[in-house]
N, C-alpha and C positions, 0 to 999 in steps of 0.2 A: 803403662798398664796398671798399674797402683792404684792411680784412680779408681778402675772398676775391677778393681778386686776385691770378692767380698771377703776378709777376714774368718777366720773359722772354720770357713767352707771349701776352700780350697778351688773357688771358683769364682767366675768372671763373668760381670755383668754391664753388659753392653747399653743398655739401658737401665742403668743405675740412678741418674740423675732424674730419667720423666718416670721409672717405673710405677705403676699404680694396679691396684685388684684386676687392672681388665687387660694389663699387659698376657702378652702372648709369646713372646719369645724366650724361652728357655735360656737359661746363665751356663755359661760355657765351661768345660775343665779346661785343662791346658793343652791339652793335646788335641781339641775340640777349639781351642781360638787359635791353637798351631797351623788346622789344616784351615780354617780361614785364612790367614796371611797366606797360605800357599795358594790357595785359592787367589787369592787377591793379586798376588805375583805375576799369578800362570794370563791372568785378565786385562792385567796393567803392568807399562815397563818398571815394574817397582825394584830399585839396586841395593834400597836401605834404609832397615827398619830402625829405629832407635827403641829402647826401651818396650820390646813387646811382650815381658810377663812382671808380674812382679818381683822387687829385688830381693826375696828369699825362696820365688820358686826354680831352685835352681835345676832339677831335674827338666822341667819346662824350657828353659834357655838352652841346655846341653842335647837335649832334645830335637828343637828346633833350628840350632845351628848346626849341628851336626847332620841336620837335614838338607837346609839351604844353604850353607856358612861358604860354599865353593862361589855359588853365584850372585850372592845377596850379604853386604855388610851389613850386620848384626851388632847395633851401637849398645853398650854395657853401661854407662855411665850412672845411672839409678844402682845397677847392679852392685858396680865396684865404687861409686861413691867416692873416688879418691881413698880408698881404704888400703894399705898395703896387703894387708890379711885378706879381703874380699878379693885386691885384683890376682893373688897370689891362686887364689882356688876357682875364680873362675879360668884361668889359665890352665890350671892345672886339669880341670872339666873340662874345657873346650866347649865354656858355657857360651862364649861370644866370642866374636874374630876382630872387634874395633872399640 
């Protein structure tokens, strides 16, 4: 989700790459592309999301797995980076389960 995160804003854009003046669809917060995936879930047998917020929104990951984290692997890997420090406090959040 890094990709379409806009920097600054604290928001996500789905349409980042074709956006143009005539674009229509609103850029999402985190909690607003949270209930998408859930959405997405509830629609499709989805078990496992990798990487769905960006790897310093962590309130957004903590968030979201703690929502779905029982029935949906929740992949960290942008998150924790191979970082001991990173993997240490997303553990410690219960920002992601894998």
């Amino acid at each position: 989700s890094s990709e379409f995160h806009v920097k600054g804003k604290g928001l996500y854009d789905l349409q980042k790459k074709t956006r143009s003046a005539a674009t229509k669809e609103p850029m999402l917060s985190g909690k607003e592309l949270a209930q998408f995936y859930k959405d997405l879930c509830k629609e499709f047998p989805i078990k496992s999301i990798e990487d769905p917020f960006d790897e310093d929104d962590w309130e957004s990951w903590k968030g979201f797995t703690g929502d779905v984290g029982k029935d949906i692997q929740v992949v960290g890997d942008d998150l924790t980076v191979t970082n001991p420090v990173r993997i240490k406090k997303a553990a410690d959040m219960g920002a992601c389960n894998a």
